[in-house]
TIDO-944876 format. One record per atom (N, C-alpha, C, O): residue number from 0; residue in one letter; atom name; x, y, z. Coordinates in nm, 3 decimals, m for minus. Layout:
% residues N
NUM	a	CA	X	Y	Z
...
% end
This chain:
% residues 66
0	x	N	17.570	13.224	6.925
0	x	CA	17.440	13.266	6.973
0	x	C	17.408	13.184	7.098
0	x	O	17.399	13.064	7.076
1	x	N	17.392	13.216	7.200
1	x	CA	17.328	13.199	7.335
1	x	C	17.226	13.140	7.346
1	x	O	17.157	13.158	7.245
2	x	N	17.167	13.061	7.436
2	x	CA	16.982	13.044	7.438
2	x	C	16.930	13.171	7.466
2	x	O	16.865	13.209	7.369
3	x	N	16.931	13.227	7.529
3	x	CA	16.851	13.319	7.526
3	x	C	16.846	13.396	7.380
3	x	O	16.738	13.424	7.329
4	x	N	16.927	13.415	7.340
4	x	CA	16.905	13.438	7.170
4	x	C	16.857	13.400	7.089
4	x	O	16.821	13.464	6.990
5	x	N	16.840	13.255	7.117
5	x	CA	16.792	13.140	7.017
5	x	C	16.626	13.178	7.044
5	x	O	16.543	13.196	6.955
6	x	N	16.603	13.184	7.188
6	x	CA	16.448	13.162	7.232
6	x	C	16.351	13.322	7.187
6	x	O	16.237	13.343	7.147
7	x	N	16.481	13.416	7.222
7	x	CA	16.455	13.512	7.182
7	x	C	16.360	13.541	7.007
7	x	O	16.247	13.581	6.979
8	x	N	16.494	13.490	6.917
8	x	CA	16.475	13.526	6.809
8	x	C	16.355	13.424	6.728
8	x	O	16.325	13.442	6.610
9	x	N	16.293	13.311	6.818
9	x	CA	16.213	13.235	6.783
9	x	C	16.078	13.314	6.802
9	x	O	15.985	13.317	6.721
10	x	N	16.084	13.385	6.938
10	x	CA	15.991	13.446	6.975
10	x	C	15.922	13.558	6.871
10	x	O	15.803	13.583	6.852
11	x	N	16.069	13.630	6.799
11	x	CA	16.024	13.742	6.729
11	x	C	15.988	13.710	6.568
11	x	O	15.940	13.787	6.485
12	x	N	16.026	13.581	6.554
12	x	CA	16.000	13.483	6.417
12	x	C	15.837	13.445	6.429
12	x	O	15.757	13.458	6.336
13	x	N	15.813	13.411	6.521
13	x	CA	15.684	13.411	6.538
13	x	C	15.609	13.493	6.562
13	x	O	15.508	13.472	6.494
14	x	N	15.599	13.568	6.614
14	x	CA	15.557	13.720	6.605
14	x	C	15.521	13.818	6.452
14	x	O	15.430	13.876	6.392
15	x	N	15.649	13.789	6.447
15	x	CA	15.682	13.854	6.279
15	x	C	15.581	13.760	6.173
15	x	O	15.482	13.799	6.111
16	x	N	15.632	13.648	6.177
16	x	CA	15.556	13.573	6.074
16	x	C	15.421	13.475	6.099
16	x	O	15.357	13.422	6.008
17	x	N	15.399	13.464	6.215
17	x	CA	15.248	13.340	6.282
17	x	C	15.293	13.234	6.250
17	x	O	15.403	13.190	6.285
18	x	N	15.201	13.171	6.168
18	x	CA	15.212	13.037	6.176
18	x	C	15.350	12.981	6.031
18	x	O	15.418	12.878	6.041
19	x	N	15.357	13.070	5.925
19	x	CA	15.474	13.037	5.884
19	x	C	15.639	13.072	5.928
19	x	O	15.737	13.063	5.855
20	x	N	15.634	13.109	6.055
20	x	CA	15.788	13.143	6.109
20	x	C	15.912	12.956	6.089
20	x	O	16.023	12.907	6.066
21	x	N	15.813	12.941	6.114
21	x	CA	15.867	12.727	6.124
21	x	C	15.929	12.757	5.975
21	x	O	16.037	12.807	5.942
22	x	N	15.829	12.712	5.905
22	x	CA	15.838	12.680	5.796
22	x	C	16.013	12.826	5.738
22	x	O	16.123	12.810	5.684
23	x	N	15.949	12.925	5.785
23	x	CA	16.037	13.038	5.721
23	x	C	16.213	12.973	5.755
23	x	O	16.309	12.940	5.684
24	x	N	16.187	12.979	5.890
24	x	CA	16.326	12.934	5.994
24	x	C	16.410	12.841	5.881
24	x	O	16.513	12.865	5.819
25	x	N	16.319	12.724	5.881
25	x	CA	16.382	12.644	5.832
25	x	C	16.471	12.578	5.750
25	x	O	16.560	12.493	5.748
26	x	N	16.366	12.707	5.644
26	x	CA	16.413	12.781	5.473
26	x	C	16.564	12.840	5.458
26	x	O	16.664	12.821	5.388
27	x	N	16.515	12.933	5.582
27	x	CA	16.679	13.051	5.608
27	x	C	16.767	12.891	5.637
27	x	O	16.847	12.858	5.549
28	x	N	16.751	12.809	5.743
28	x	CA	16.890	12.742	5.764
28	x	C	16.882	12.658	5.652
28	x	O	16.969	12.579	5.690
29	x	N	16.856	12.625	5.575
29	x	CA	16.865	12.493	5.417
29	x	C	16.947	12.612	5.326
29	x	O	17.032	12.567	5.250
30	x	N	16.928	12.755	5.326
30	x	CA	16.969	12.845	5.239
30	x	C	17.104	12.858	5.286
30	x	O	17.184	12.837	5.195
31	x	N	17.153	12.882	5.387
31	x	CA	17.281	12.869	5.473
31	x	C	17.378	12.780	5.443
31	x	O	17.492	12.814	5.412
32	x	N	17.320	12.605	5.454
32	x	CA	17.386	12.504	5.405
32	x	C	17.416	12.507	5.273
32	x	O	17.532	12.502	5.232
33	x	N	17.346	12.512	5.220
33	x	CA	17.325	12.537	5.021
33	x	C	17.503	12.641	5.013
33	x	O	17.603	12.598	4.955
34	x	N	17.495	12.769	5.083
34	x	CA	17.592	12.821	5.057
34	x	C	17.666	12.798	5.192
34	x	O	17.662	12.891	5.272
35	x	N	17.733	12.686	5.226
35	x	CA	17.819	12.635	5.301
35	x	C	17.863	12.690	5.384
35	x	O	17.985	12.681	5.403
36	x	N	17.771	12.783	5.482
36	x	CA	17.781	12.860	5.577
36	x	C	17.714	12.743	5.684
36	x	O	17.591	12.735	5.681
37	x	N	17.798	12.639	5.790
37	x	CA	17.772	12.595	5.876
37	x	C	17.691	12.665	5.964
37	x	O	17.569	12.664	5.979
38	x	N	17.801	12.744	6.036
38	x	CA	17.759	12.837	6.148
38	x	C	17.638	12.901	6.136
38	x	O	17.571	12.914	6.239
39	x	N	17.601	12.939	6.044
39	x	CA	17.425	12.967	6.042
39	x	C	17.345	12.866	6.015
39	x	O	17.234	12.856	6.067
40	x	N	17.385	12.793	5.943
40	x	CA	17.293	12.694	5.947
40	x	C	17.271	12.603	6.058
40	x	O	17.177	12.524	6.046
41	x	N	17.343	12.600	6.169
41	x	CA	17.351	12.574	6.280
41	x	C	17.238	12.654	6.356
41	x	O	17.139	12.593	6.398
42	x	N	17.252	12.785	6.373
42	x	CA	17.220	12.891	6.440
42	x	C	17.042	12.854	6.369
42	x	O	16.954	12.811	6.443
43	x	N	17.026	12.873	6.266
43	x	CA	16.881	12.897	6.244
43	x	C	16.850	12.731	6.241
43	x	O	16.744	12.704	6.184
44	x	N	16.902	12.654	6.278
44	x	CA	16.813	12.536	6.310
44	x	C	16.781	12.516	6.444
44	x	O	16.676	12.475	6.493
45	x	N	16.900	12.555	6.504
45	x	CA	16.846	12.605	6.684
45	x	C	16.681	12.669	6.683
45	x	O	16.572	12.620	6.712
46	x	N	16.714	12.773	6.645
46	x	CA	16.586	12.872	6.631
46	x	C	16.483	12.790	6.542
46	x	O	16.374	12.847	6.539
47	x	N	16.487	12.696	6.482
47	x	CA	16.361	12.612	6.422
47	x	C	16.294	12.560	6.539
47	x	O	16.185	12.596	6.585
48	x	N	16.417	12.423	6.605
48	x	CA	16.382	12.392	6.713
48	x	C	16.302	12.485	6.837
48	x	O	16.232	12.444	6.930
49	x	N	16.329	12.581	6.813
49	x	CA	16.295	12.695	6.955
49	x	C	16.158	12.670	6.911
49	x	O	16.088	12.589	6.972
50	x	N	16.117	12.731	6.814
50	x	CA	15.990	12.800	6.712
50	x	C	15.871	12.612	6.743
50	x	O	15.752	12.591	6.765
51	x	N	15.949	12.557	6.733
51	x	CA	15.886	12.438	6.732
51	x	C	15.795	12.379	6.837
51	x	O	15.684	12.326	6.843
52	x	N	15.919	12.421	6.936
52	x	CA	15.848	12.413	7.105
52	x	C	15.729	12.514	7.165
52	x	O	15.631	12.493	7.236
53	x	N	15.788	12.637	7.099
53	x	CA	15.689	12.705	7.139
53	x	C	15.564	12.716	7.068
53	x	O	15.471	12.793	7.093
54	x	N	15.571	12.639	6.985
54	x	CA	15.411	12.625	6.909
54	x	C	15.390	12.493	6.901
54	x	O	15.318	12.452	6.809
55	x	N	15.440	12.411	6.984
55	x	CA	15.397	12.274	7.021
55	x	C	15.263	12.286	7.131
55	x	O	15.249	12.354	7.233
56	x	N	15.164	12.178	7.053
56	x	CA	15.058	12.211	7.168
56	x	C	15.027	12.074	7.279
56	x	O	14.977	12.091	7.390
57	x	N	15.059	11.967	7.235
57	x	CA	15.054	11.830	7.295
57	x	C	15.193	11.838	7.396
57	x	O	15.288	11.911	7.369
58	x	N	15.188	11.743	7.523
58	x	CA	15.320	11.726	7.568
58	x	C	15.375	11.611	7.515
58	x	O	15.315	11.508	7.486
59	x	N	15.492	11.635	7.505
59	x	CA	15.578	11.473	7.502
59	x	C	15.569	11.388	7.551
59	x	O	15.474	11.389	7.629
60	x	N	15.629	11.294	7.550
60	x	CA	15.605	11.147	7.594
60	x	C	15.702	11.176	7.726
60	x	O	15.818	11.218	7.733
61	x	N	15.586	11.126	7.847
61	x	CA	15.682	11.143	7.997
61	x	C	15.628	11.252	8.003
61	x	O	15.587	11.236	8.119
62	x	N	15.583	11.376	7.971
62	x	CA	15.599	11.520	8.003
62	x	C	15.442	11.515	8.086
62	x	O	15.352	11.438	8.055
63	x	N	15.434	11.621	8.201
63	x	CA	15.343	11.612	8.268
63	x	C	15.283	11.803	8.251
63	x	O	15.349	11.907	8.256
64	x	N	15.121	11.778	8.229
64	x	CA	15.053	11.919	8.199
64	x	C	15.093	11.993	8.369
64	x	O	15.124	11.951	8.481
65	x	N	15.075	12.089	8.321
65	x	CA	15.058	12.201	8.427
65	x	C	14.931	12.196	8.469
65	x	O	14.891	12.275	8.554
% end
């Protein structure tokens, strides 16, 4: 999976679900590991991370507002 896939499918996780897409994401990649499927569990922790940023409302440390 690509970034643009990753950012993509964060986008439509959130969309789809509001404010539990995080929480959902997260679920799917722990369910992945559980059945020893790396590669997704890889993939949907990307997409946690994505989901994360884009519903981050503070900047980071160093990060400058627009």
């Amino acid at each position: 999976m690509n970034e643009a896939d990753v950012w993509r499918a964060a986008k439509e996780m959130i969309q789809q679900y509001g404010a539990e897409a995080l929480e959902r994401a997260r679920a799917r990649a722990e369910k992945l590991r559980e059945y020893g499927i790396e590669d997704g569990y890889d993939e949907w922790t990307r997409i946690a991370n994505a989901i994360a940023e884009l519903e981050r409302k503070t900047p980071g440390s160093g990060e400058k507002l627009n």
